[in-house]
Backbone as numpy.savetxt, mean C-alpha at the origin, in Angstrom:
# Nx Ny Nz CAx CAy CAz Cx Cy Cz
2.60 -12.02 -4.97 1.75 -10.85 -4.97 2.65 -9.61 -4.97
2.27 -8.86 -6.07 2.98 -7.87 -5.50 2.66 -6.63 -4.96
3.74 -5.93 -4.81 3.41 -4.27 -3.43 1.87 -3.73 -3.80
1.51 -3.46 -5.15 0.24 -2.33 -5.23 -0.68 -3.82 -4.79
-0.60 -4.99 -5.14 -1.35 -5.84 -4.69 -2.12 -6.27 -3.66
-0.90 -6.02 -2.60 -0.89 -6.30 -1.17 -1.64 -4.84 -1.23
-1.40 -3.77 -1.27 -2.30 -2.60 -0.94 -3.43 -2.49 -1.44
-3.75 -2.63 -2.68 -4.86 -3.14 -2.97 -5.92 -3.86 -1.89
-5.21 -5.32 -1.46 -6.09 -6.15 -1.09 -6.34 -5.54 0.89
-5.29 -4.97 1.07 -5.30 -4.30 2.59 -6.50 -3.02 2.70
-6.48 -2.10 1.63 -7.13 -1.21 1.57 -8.89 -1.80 1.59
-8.81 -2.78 0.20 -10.20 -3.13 0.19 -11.03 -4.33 1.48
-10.04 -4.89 1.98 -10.20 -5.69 2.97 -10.54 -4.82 4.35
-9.74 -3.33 4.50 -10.42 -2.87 5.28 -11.11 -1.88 5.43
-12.14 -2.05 4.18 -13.02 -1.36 3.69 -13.41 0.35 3.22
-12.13 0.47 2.26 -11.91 1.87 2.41 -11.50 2.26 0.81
-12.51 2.93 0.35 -11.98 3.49 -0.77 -10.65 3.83 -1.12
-10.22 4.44 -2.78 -8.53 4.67 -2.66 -8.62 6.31 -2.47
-9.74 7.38 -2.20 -9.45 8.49 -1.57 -9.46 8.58 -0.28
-10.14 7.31 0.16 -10.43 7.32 1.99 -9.19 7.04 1.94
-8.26 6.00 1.92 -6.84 5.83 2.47 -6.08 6.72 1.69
-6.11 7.60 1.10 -5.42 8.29 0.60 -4.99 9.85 1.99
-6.61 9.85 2.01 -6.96 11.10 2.89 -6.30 10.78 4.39
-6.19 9.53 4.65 -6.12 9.01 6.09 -4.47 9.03 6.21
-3.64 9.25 4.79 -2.48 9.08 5.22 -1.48 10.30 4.31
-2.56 11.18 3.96 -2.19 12.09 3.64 -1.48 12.81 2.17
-1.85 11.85 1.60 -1.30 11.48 -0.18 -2.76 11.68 -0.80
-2.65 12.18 -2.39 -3.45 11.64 -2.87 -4.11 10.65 -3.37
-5.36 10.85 -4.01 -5.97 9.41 -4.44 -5.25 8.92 -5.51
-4.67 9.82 -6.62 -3.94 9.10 -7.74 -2.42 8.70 -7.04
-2.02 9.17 -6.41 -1.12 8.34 -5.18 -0.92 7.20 -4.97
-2.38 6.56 -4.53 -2.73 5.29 -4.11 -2.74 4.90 -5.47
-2.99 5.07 -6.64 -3.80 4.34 -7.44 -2.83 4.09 -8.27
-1.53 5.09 -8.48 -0.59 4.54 -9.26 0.38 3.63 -7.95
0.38 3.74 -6.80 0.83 2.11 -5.67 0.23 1.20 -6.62
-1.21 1.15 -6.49 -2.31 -0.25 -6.99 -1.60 -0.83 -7.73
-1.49 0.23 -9.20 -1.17 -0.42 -10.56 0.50 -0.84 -10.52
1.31 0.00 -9.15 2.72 -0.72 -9.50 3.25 0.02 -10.34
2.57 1.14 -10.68 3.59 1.81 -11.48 4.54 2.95 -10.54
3.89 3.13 -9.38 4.92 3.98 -8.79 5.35 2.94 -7.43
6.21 3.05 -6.48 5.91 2.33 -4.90 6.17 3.82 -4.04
5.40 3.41 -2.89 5.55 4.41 -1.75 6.77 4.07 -1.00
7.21 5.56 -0.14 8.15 5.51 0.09 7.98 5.16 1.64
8.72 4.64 2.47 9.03 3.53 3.77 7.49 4.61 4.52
7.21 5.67 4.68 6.49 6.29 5.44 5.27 6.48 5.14
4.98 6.00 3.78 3.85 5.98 3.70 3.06 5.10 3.51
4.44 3.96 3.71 4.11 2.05 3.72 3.40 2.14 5.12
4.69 2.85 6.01 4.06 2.78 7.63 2.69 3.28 8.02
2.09 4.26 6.82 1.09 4.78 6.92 -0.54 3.79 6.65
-0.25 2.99 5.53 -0.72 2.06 4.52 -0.82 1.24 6.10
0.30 0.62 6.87 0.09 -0.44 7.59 -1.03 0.22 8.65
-0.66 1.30 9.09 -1.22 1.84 10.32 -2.63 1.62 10.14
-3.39 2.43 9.25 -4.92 2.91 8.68 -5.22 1.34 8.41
-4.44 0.19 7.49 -5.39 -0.86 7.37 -5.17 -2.05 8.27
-4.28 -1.76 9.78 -3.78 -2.54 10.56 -3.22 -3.69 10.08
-2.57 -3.96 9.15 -1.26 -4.88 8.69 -0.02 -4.75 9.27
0.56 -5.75 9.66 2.43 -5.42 9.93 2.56 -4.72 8.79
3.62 -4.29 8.60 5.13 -4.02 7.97 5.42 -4.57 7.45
5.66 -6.20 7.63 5.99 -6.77 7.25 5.08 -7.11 6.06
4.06 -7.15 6.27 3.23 -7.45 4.55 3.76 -6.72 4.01
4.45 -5.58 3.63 3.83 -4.88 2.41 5.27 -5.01 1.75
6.24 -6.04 2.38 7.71 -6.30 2.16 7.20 -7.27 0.43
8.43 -6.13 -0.53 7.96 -6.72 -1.55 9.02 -7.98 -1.92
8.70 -8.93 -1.85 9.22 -10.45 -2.24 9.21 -10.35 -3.47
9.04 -9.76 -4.45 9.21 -10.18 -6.14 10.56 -9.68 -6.73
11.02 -9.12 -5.57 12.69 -8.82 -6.12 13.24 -10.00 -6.26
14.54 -9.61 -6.65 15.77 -10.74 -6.75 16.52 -10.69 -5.65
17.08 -11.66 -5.18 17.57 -11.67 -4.32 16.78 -11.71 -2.59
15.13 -11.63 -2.63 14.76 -11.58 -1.60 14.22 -13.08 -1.16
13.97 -13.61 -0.55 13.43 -14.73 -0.31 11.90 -14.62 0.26
């Protein structure tokens, strides 16, 4: 799975539009929406933000599709 994935599925799992978590962590909605699609990634603080608002570790949003990660 990857990063916009996991946000994706965190956001909609805890039931929140992509301007509600946008608003909740202080980014915009096209913000979130280019996370979704993976075309951009957020930076470590607004991962922490992403975890906070949809109560996930940290550790989810660790992207495993690199090389070298296990």
């Amino acid at each position: 799975m990857t990063l916009g994935e996991k946000i994706r599925n965190a956001r909609q799992q805890s039931d929140l539009k992509p301007h509600e978590l946008a608003a909740r962590i202080g980014v915009t909605e096209r913000a979130v929406r280019f996370w979704e699609a993976d075309e951009r990634e957020p930076g470590f603080e607004n991962i922490v933000g992403i975890a906070r608002v949809t109560e996930r570790p940290i550790d989810y949003f660790a992207d495993t599709t690199k090389e070298g990660v296990a």
